[in-house]
N, C-alpha and C positions, 0 to 999 in steps of 0.2 A: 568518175571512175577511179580517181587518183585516192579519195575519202572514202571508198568500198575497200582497197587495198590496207590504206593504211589501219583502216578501220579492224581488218582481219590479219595484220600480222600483229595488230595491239590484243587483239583477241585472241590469237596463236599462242602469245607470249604470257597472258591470265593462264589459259590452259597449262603450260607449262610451269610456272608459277605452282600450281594446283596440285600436280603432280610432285614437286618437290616439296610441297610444305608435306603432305599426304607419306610420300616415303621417312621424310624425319619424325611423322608421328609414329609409323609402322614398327619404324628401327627405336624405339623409344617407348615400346608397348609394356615394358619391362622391369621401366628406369625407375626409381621411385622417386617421384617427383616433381617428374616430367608434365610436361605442358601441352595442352593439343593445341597445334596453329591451322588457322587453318586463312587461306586468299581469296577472297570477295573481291568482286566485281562493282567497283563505285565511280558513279556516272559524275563528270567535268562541267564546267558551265559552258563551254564552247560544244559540247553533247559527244565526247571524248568518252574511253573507260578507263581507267587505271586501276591497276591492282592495289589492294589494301589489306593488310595483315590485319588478322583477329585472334586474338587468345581468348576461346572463352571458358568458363569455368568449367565444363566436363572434362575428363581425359580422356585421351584417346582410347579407343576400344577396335579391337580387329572388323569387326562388321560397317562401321562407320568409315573406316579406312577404305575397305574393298570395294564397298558402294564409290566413295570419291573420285577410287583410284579408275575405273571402270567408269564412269563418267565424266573425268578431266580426259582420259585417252581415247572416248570416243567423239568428245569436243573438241580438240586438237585434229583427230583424223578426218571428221568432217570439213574443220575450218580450211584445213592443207586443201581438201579438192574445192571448197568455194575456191580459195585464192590459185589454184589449175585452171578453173574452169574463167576465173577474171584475166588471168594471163592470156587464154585462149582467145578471148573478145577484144583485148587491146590487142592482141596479134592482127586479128581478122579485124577491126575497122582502120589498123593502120595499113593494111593491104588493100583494102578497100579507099581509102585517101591518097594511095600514091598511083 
C-alpha cells in the first residue's frame, strides 16, 4: 500500500514537473532562441520513476504546448483522486484492524 502512495505522489510530482517545463515553453514562444524542454518519465532499477529533462531539437509551438499542457493537468487530477481514493483504504482497513 505504502509503494502505491509513494508510487503516486512520484507520479504527482512528473505531472507537475510537466506543467512547468510546458508553461516556460509557452512564455518562450516568442523568444528567439529559445529552447523547447520538455519532462519525461524514466523508469529506475528498483522500478521507481523520476523525472528527466529533454531539450529536443524542435521549438516550441503553441499547439504542442496546449496538447501537454491539457494532458499533464488531467494527469495530475486523476493521480490526486487515485492517491483520495488510497487514503480512503488505509483509513478503512485501519478501522477494520483496530
Amino acid at each position: 500500500m505504502l509503494k502505491g502512495i509513494t508510487a503516486g505522489v512520484a507520479a504527482l510530482n512528473l505531472g507537475r514537473l510537466r506543467l512547468e517545463a510546458s508553461a516556460r515553453n509557452t512564455a518562450n514562444l516568442n523568444t528567439p532562441g529559445a529552447s523547447r524542454v520538455r519532462v519525461l518519465a524514466r523508469e529506475t532499477p528498483q522500478g521507481g520513476v523520476v523525472p528527466q529533462v529533454d531539450v529536443p531539437a524542435a521549438a516550441p509551438d503553441l499547439i504542442t504546448e496546449s496538447v501537454e499542457q491539457v494532458s499533464a493537468s488531467r494527469q495530475v487530477s486523476l493521480l490526486k483522486k487515485a492517491l483520495q481514493i488510497q487514503e480512503e483504504m488505509v483509513g478503512m482497513l485501519l478501522d477494520l484492524r483496530a
